[in-house]
C-alpha atoms as one frame of an Amber mdcrd trajectory, in Angstrom:
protein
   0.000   0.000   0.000   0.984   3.641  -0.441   0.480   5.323   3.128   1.450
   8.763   3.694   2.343  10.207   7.376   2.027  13.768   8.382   4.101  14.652
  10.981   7.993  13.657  11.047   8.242  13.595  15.095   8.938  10.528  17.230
   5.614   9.337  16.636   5.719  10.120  12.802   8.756   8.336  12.391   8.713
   5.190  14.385   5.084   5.095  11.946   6.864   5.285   9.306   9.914   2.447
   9.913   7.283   0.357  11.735   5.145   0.721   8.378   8.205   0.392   6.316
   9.218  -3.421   7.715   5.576  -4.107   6.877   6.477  -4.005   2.751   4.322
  -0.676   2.276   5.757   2.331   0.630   5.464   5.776   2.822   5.814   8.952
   2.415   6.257  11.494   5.723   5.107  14.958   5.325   6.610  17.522   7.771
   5.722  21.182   7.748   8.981  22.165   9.747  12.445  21.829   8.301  13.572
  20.156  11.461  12.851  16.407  12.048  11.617  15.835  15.740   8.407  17.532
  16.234   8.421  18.846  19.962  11.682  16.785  20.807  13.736  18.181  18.513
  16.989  19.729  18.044  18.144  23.547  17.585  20.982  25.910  16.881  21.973
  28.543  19.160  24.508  31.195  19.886  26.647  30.367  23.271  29.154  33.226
  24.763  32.047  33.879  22.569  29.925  33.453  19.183  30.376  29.663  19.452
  27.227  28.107  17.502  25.946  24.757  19.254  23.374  22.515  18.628  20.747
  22.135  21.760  17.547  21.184  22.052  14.032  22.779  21.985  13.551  21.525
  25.572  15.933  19.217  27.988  14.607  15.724  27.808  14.882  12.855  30.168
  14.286   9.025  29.242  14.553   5.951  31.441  15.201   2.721  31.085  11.447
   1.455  30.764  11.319   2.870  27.358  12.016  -0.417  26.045  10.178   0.380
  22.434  11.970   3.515  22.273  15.048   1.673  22.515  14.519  -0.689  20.332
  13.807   1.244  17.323  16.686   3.608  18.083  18.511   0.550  17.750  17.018
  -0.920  14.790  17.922   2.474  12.692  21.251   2.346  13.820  21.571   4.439
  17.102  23.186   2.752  19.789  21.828   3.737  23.192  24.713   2.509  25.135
  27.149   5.437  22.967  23.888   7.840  22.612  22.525   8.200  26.018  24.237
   8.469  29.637  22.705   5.475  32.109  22.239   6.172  35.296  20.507   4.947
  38.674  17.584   6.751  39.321  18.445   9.804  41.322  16.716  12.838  42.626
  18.952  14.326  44.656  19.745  18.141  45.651  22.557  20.131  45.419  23.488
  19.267  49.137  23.241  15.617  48.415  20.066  15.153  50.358  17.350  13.118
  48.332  16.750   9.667  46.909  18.763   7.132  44.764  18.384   4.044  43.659
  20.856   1.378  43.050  22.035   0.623  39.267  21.302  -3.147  40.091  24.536
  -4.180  38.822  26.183  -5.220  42.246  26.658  -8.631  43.331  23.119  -8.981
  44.808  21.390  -6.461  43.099  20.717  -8.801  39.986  19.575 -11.094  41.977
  16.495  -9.198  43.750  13.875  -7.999  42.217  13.647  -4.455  40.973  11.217
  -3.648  44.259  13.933  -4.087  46.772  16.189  -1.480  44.749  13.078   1.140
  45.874  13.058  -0.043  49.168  16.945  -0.239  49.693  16.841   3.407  47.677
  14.020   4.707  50.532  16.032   3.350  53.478  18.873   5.120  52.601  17.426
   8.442  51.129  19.913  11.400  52.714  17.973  14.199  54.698  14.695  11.755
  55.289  13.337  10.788  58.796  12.547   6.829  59.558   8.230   8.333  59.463
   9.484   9.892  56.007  10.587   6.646  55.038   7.804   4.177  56.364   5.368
   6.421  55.130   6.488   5.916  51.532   7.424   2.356  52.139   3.478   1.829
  53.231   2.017   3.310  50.176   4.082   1.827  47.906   3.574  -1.683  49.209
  -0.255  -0.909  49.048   0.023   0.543  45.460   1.612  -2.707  44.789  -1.196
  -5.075  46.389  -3.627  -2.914  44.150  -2.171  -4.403  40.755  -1.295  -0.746
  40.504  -4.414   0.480  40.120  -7.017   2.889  41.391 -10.507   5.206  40.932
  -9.685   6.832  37.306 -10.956  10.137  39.045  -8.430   9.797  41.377  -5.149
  12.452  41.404  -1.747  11.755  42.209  -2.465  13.872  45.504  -5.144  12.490
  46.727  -3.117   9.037  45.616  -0.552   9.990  48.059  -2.283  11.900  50.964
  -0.718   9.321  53.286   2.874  10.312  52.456   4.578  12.924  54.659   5.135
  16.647  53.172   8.757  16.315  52.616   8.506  12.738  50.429   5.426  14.371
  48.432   7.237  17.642  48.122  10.844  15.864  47.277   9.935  12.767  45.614
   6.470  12.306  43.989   5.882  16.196  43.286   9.002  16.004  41.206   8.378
  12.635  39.715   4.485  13.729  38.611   5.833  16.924  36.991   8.242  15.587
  35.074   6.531  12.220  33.840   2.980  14.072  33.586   3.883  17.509  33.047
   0.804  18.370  35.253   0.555  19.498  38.973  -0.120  16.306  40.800  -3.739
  18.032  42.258  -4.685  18.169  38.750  -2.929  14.255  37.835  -4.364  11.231
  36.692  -3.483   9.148  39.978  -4.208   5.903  37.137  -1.550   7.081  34.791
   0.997   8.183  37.979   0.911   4.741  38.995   1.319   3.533  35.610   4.211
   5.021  34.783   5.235   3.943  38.696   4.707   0.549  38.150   6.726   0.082
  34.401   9.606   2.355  35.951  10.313   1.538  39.439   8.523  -2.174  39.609
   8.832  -3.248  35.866  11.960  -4.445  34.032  15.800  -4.508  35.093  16.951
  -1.248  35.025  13.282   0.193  34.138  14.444   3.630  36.474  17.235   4.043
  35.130  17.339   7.758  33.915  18.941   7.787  30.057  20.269  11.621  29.415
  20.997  12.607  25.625  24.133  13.045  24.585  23.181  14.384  21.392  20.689
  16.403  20.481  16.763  15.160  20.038  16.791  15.472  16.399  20.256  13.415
  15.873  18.771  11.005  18.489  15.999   8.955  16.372  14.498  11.131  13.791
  17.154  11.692  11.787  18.572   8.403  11.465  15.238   6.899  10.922  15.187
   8.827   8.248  17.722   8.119   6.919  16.911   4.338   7.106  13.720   4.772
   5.537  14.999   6.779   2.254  17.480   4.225   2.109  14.885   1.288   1.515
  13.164   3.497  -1.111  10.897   6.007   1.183   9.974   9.725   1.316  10.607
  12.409   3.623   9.263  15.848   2.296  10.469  18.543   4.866   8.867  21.986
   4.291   5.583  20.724   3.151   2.236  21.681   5.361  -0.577  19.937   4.350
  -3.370  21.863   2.720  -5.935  19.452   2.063  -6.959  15.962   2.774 -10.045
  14.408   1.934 -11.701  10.938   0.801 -11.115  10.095  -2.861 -14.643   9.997
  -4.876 -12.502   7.969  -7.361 -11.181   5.175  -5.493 -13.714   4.613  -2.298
 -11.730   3.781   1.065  -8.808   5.765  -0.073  -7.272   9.211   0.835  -6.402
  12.266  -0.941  -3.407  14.414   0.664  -3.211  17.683  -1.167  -4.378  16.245
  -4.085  -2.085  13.052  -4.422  -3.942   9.491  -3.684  -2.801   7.387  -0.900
  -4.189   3.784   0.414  -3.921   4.886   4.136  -2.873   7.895   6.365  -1.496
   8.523   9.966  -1.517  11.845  11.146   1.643  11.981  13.165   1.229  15.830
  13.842   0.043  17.648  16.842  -3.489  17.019  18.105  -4.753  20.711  17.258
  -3.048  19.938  13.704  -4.572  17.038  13.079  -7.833  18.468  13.961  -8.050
  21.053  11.639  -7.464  18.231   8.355  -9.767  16.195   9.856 -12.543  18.777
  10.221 -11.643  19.868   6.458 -11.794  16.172   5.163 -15.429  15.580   5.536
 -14.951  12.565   7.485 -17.740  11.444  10.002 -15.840  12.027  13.107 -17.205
  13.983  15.203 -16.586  12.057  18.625 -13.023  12.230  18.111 -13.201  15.870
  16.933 -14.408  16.409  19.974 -12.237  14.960  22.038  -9.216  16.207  20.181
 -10.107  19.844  20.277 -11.038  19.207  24.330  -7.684  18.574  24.954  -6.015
  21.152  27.872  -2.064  22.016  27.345   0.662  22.962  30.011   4.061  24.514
  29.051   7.651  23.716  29.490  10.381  26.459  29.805  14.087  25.426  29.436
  16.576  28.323  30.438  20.003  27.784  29.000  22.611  29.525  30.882  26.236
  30.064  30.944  28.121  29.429  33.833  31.959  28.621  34.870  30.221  25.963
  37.564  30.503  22.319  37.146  27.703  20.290  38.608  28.122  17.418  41.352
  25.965  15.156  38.824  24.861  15.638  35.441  21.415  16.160  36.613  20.305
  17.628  40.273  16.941  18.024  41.514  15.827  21.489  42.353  13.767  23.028
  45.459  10.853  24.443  43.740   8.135  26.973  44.277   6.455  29.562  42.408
   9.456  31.862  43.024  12.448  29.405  42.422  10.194  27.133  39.303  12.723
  25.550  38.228  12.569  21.366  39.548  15.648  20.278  37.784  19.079  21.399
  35.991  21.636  19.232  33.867  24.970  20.141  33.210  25.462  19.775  29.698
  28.716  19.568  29.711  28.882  16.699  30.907  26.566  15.355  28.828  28.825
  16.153  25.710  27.831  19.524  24.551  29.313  22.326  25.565  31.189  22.888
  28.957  29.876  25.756  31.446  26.136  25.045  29.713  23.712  24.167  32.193
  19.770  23.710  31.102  17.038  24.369  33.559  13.830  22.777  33.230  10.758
  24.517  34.704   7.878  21.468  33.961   4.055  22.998  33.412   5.109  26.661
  34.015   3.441  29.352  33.313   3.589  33.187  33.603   5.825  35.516  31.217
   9.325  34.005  29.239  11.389  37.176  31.166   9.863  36.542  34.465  10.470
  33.070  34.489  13.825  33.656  33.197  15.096  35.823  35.665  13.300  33.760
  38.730  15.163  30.481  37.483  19.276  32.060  37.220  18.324  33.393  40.887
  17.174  30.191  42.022  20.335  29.320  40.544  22.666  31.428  41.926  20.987
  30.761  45.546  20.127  26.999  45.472  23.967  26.358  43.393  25.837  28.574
  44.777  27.098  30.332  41.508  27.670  33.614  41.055  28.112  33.919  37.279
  25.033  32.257  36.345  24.017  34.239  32.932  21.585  33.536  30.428  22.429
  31.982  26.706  18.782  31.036  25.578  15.211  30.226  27.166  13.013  28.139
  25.093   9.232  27.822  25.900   7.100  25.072  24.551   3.589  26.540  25.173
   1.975  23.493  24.354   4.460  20.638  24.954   2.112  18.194  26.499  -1.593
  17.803  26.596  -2.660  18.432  30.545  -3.375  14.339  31.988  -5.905  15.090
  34.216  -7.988  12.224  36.124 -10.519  10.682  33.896  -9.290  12.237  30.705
 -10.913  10.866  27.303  -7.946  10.951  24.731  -9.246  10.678  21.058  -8.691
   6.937  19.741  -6.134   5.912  16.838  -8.514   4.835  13.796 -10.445   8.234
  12.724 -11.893   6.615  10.033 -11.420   3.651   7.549  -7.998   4.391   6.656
  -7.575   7.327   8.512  -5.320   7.197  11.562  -4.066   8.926  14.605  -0.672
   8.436  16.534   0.950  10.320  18.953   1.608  10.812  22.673  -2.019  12.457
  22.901  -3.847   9.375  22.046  -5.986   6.639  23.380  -2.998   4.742  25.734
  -2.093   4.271  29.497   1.279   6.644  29.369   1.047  10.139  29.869   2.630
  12.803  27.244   6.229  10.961  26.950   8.745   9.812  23.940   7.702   6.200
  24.916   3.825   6.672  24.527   4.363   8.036  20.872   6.361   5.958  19.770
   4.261   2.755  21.508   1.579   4.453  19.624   3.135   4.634  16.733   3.819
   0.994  16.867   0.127  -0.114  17.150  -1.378   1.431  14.256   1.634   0.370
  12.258   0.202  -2.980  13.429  -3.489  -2.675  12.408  -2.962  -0.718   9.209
């Protein structure tokens, strides 16, 4: 079949390999002239006039991201040279917080990934023994309940049990960055979820996996090049006009005016709204729920700094004055050195403000005095809001119409993983 994808994201192009190894011809259809969609990379001007490539915002993966991984592989990334490994750790600039073991001592392969949490809660610097039990408790009981709970529930009223300082150091920071949403306004469901594949799941499931490149280089960009090199298309530049049901050929597709036998619209959910409305197709129910979807931001301040971090990546103390939950030091991450990247998860207010609140969180929480600002990047809509008991739009549309990305029908929450998982599965029915 001929099958045409708009979008050329993660999503878009894990469609379009997945699609590819089927036997069917595709064609990808990007309006930007940057592969990557939201993860994506981009130039910018450091101190000094040095030009570096960065990213659009500072991603994180982990380990559980076991489809991810595998197509990265399969296109010829390797993971172990691509991304930094390490245990799970959420620690502060004074070394209080939580990590995990790796799992690769002596015992640790032995046990099951469960007593990694618990041996990673017992020793958590800066906690009391109540701290400790209390998180202990509930995540024995989240265990006995398959993992499971009210779909209306949030992820605070999921952890009400927990003391302030493990909600406020561990599961506030864990719910912003996996959900990208406040955890009063969290699907509790998806929380646990994303708990239970990460932390109780495979081997090495926590493990955080930083880029070492940027999020262009990472997948999209060698997928593509794997696809044109078994006789595919990837037309950068190109924003669909039109699409709309051939009256020549019933049950097949016209995209601006050139027939196809199926399409996936790999694009954003407000984008692939507007060509479904203009097709004519009878889908109003998913209209619906695609145009229902709520958005939350995510601000990345790149600054310049002659500091050099602990860790790659430290947890920050957050509030609405000091936003910012976490900085990497990109450095040592292979990019430039003196770079770090701040990540303020569903922010809001105005690009200065936030700028200027984050380098003197900075300055006060790091303890550097030269902290000065290269670039900040804001993503207004990088993630749809995953609120309890949200209806996300389902994949088919129509009869040959499709939808993948992270926004659809699928138990993650707005990640690399759950586009590309989606991605896979209507590669699969098509």
């Amino acid at each position: 079949m001929k099958v045409a994808i708009i979008g050329a994201g993660w999503a878009g192009m894990a469609a379009a390999v997945q699609i590819t190894r089927a036997g069917h011809g595709v064609t990808v259809l990007e309006a930007s002239r940057i592969l990557g969609g939201r993860a994506r990379g981009m130039e910018a001007t450091l101190p000094g006039g040095i030009v570096a490539t960065l990213d659009n915002g500072q991603h994180i993966m982990i380990g559980a991201y076991t489809e991810t991984l595998a197509l990265m592989r399969l296109v010829g990334v390797d993971p172990d040279q691509a991304l930094l490994r390490l245990p799970l750790t959420l620690q502060f600039p004074d070394g209080q917080g939580l990590r995990l073991s790796d799992g690769q001592s002596r015992w640790g392969a032995l046990w099951p990934p469960s007593l990694d949490v618990v041996a990673g809660i017992l020793t958590a610097r800066g906690w009391t023994w109540r701290d400790k039990a209390a998180l202990i408790r509930g995540a024995l009981g989240w265990q006995a309940a398959r993992f499971e709970c009210s779909p209306q529930t949030s992820v605070a009223d999921l952890c009400r049990a927990l003391t302030p300082r493990v909600f406020a150091e561990l599961i506030e920071p864990l719910c912003i960055s996996a959900l990208n949403t406040p955890p009063e306004q969290s699907s509790g469901q998806v929380f646990l979820r994303v708990l239970r594949d990460a932390l109780f799941g495979v081997r090495g499931g926590s493990h955080l996996l930083l880029p070492r490149t940027d999020l262009s280089a990472l997948f999209p960009a060698a997928a593509a090049r794997w696809l044109l090199q078994r006789g595919g298309s990837v037309l950068m530049g190109h924003r669909v006009a039109t699409l709309g049901a051939d009256p020549a050929n019933a049950g097949r597709w016209l995209v601006d005016g050139q027939a196809f036998d199926q399409v996936v619209l790999a694009c954003p959910s407000w984008e692939a709204a507007r060509l479904v409305e203009a097709s004519g197709a009878a889908a109003n129910a998913w209209l619906h729920q695609a145009k229902a979807l709520a958005f939350e931001a995510i601000t990345t301040v790149y600054a310049s700094s002659s500091a050099r971090l602990a860790q790659p990546m430290l947890s920050l103390r957050s509030s609405a004055q000091a936003p910012a939950q976490f900085v990497f030091d990109r450095g040592q991450l292979g990019g430039p050195g003196g770079l770090l990247a701040f990540v303020v998860s569903a922010s809001h207010g105005e690009r200065d403000t936030l700028q200027q609140r984050v380098l003197a969180q900075g300055r006060a929480q790091l303890g550097v005095a030269d902290l000065e600002a290269v670039q900040t990047v804001v993503e207004k809509r990088a993630t749809f809001a995953c609120t309890p008991g949200l209806q996300r739009p389902s994949q088919q549309i129509a009869p040959g119409l499709w939808a993948c990305g992270d926004y659809v029908q699928g138990p993650y929450p707005a990640t690399l993983e759950g586009a590309v998982r989606s991605a896979i599965t209507v590669a699969g029915r098509i």
